[in-house]
TORVEX-238380 format. One record per residue (C-alpha): residue in one letter; x, y, z. Coordinates in steps of 0.2 Angstrom, whole numbers, padded with zeros to 4 digits, always signed. Layout:
% residues N
AXYZ;...
This chain:
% residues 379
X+0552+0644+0569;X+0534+0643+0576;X+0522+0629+0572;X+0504+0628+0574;X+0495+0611+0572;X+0480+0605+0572;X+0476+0584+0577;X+0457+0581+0582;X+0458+0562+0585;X+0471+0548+0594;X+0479+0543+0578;X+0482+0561+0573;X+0490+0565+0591;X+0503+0549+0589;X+0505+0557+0571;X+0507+0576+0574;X+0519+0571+0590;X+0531+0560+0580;X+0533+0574+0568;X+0535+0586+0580;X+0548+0576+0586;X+0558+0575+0570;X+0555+0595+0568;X+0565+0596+0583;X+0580+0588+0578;X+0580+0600+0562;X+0574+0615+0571;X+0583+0618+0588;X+0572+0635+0589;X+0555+0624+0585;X+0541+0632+0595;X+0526+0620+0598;X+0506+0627+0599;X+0493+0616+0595;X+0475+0607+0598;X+0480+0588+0599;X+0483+0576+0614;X+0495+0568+0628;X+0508+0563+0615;X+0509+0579+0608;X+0512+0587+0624;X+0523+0576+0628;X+0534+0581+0615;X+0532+0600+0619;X+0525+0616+0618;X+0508+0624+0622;X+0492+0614+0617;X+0476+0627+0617;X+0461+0610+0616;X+0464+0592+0618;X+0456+0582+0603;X+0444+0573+0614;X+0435+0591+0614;X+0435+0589+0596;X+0431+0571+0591;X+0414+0570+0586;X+0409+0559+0571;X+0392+0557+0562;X+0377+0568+0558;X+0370+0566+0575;X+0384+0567+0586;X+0389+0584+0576;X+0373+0590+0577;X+0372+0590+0595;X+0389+0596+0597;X+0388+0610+0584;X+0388+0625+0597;X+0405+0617+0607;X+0413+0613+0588;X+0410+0629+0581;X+0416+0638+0596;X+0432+0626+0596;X+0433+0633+0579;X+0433+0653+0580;X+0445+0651+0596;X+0458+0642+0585;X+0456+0656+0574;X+0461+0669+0585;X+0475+0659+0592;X+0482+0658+0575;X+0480+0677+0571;X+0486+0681+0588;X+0500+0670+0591;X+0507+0668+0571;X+0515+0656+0570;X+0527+0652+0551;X+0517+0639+0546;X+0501+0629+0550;X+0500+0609+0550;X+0485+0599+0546;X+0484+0582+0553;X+0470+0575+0544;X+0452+0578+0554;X+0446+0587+0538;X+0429+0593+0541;X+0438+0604+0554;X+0454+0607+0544;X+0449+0614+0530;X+0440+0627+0535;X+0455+0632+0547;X+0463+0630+0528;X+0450+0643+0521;X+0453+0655+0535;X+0471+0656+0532;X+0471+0657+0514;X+0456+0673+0516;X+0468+0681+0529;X+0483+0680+0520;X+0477+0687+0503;X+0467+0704+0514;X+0487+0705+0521;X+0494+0703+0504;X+0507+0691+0514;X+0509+0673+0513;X+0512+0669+0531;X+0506+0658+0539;X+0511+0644+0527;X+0496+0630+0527;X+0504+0613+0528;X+0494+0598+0527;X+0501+0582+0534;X+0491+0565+0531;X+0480+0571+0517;X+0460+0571+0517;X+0453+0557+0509;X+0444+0564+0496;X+0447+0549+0485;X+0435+0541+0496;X+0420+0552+0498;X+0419+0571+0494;X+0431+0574+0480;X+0425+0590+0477;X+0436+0597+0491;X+0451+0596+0478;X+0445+0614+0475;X+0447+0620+0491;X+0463+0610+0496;X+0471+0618+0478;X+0467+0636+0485;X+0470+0634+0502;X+0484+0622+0506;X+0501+0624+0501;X+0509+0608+0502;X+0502+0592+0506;X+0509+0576+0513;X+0504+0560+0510;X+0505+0542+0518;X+0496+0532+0506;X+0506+0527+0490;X+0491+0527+0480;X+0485+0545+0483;X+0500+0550+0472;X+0490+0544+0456;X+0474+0551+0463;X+0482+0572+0466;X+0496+0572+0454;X+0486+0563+0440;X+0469+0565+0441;X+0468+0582+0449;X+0485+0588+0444;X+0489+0593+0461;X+0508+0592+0466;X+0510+0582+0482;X+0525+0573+0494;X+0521+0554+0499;X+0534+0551+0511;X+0532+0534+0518;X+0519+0527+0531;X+0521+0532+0550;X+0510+0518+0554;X+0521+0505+0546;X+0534+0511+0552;X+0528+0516+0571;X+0524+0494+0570;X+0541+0490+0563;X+0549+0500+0576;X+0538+0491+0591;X+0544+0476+0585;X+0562+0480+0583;X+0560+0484+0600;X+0550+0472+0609;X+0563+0458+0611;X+0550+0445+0616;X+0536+0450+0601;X+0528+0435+0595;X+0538+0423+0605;X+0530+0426+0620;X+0516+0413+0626;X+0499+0414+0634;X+0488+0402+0640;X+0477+0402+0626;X+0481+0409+0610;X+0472+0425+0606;X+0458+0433+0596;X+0461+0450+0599;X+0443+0464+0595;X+0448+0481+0587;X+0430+0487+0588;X+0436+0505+0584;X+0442+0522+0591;X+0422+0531+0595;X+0408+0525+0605;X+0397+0522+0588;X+0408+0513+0580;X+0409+0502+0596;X+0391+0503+0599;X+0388+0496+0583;X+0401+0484+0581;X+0407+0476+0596;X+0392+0466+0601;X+0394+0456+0584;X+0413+0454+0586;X+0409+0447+0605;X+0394+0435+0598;X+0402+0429+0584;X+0419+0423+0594;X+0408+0415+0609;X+0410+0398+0601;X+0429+0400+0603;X+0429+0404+0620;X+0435+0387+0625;X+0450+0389+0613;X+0456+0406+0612;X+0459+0419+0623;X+0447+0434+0618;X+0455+0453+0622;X+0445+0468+0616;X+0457+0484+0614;X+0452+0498+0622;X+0454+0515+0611;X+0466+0527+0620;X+0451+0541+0618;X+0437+0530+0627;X+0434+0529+0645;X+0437+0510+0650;X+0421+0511+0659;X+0411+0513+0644;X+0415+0496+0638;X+0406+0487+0650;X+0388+0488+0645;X+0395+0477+0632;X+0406+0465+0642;X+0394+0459+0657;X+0392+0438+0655;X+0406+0438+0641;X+0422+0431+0645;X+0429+0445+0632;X+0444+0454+0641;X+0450+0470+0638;X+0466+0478+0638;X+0469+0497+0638;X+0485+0507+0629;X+0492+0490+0626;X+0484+0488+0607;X+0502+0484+0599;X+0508+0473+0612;X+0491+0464+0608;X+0494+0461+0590;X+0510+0455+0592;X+0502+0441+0602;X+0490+0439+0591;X+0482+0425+0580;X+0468+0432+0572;X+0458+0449+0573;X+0441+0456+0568;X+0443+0475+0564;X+0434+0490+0563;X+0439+0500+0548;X+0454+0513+0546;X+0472+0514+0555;X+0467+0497+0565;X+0465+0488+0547;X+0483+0494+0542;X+0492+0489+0560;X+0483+0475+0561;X+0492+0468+0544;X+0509+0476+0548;X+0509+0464+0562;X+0505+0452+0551;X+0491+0446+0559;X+0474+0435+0547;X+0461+0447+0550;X+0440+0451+0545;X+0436+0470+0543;X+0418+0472+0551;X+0408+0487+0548;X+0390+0489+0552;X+0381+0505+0544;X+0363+0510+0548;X+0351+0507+0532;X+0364+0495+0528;X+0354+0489+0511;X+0355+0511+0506;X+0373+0509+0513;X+0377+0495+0502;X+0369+0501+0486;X+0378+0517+0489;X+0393+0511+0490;X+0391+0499+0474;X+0385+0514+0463;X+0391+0530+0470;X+0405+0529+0484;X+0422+0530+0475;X+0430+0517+0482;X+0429+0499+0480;X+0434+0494+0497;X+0435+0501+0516;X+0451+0496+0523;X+0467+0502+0521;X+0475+0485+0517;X+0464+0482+0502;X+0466+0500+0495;X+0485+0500+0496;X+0485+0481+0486;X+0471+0488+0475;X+0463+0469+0477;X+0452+0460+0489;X+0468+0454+0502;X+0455+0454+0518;X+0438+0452+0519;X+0426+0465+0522;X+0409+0466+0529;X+0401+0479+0527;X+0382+0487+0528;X+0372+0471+0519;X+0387+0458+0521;X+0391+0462+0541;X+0381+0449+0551;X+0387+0439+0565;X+0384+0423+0555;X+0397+0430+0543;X+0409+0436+0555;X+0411+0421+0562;X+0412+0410+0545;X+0426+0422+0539;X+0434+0422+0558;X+0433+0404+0556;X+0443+0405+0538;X+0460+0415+0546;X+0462+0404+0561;X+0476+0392+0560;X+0471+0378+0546;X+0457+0388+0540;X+0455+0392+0521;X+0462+0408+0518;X+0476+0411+0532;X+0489+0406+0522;X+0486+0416+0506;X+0481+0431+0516;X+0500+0432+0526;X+0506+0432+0508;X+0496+0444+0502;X+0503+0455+0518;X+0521+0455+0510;X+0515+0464+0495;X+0507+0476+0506;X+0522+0480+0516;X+0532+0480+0501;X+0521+0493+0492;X+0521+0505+0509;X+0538+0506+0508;X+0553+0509+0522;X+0554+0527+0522;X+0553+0537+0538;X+0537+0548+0536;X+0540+0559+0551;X+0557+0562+0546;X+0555+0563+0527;X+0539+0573+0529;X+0551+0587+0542;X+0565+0587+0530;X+0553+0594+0514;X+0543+0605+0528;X+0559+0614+0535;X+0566+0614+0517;X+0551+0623+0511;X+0549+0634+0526;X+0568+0641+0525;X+0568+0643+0505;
């Protein structure tokens, strides 16, 4: 069969190429053609756009890039009308997705044929912000895929949208580095090490990382301070921020890093999750411009009590967040200060971690999710 997907960040290419992957060993005709990145290609197949030429984020940023993202968008159209494919997969990235999603669903009903199928893999969350999308996933998807045990409650209940959770990739893509790395947390530095997740774009470092980097000066002495370099990020760009610090940073070696780890301060999404799969204390910093709006919006109007993955899946405060009013380095550091060996709140927020894990479950997403998909697609 012939797949189409679409993966318009770094964690949707690890994603999408892990399920391709397990497509694979169902499919031994499976035929690759996608937008995504190095892991996906990796794996096999034609890829039309590399997501670095997709990934823009904020009001600003897709403003300026509107032109090259809407261009992005009409030639992925006429790759999928030209080349139809069986069945087209969504790997999250939304704001791009579902209008690919729309596309399909209008060419499909002026063919009177339902090829290709629209599967979405790592469902939008619209539980977060922009629920109203439920309309246009209803019409236009056919089946989605979910990673998060909670987004059951939200579709199948609330919206009475059918939909397949089938485990977390990310917890299981750390279980498996660890089976695998022999060494893991045995291993000794120097120092042990604080390790700076400042996020996976240029804002979100912009706005973070010098807060991360002030707030862990005064530990300098003690710990060994590593910054994680995002996979889409040129190294270089990291510098401006890193001249008279004795921060280090690492690049592609983020897992390796939280396996050594003792504490962490994090940028919310994926990192928040892996970050507590490796069982490491953390603090989810966040800063948002107007951050007193930001805040009051988020108290009255956002539709989710917390950020971070960890606290959503536990539905309950497990790590601290600081966000908009709250994020100050004063704060960082206080909370930092709290998850270091002997602080206050290390010790109940491993535990907490073991709920967490236990509610994620142990199934094979990629597997599980390739299974239902070929299942569907033959029947």
């Amino acid at each position: 069969m012939k797949y189409y997907l679409i993966a318009g960040e770094a964690s949707g290419d690890l994603h999408a190429s892990h399920l391709m992957q397990a497509l694979k060993q169902r499919d031994s005709e499976a035929d690759f053609r996608f937008f995504g990145g190095d892991l996906m290609a990796a794996v096999g197949g034609t890829r039309v756009r590399h997501y670095r030429e997709l990934a823009y984020m904020g009001f600003i940023p897709v403003l300026l890039h509107l032109r090259t993202i809407l261009k992005n968008m009409k030639m992925c159209k006429e790759d999928i009308a030209q080349w139809q494919p069986d069945v087209v997969i969504l790997v999250d990235y939304p704001g791009f997705n579902l209008n690919i999603a729309k596309y399909i669903h209008s060419q499909r009903l002026a063919a009177n044929s339902h090829k290709p199928m629209v599967y979405y893999y790592i469902s939008p969350k619209i539980w977060a912000w922009k629920e109203y999308r439920i309309k246009n996933i209803k019409r236009d998807v056919d089946e989605l895929f979910s990673i998060l045990p909670f987004e059951v409650e939200f579709f199948e209940q609330k919206h009475h949208y059918p939909i397949h959770y089938v485990g977390n990739p990310t917890a299981q893509e750390v279980r498996e580095f660890l089976a695998a790395d022999e060494h893991g947390r045995t291993q000794t530095d120097e120092k042990p090490i604080i390790a700076l997740l400042a996020g996976s774009r240029k804002q979100e470092i912009k706005d973070n990382l010098p807060a991360m980097i002030e707030a862990t000066k005064h530990l300098t002495g003690q710990y060994d301070i590593v910054l994680a370099g995002a996979p889409s990020i040129d190294p270089n760009y990291y510098q401006q921020f890193l001249n008279d610090s004795s921060v280090r940073l690492v690049v592609n070696e983020t897992y390796p890093l939280l396996a050594k780890a003792t504490a962490a301060l994090v940028t919310s999404g994926t990192a928040t999750l892996e970050t507590c799969m490796f069982r490491v204390p953390q603090v989810v910093c966040y800063e948002t411009p107007l951050p007193q709006l930001i805040g009051f919006l988020k108290r009255h109007f956002i539709k989710v009590k917390w950020v971070s993955l960890v606290n959503l899946v536990a539905n309950r405060e497990v790590v601290r967040e600081l966000v908009a009013e709250t994020f100050s380095v004063e704060n960082i550091r206080r909370e930092l200060e709290a998850i270091l060996p002997g602080g206050s709140q290390r010790e109940r927020m491993l535990a907490d971690y073991d709920e967490v894990h236990r509610l994620l479950g142990d199934s094979q997403a990629p597997d599980e999710a390739a299974r239902i998909m070929i299942e569907k697609l033959r029947s």
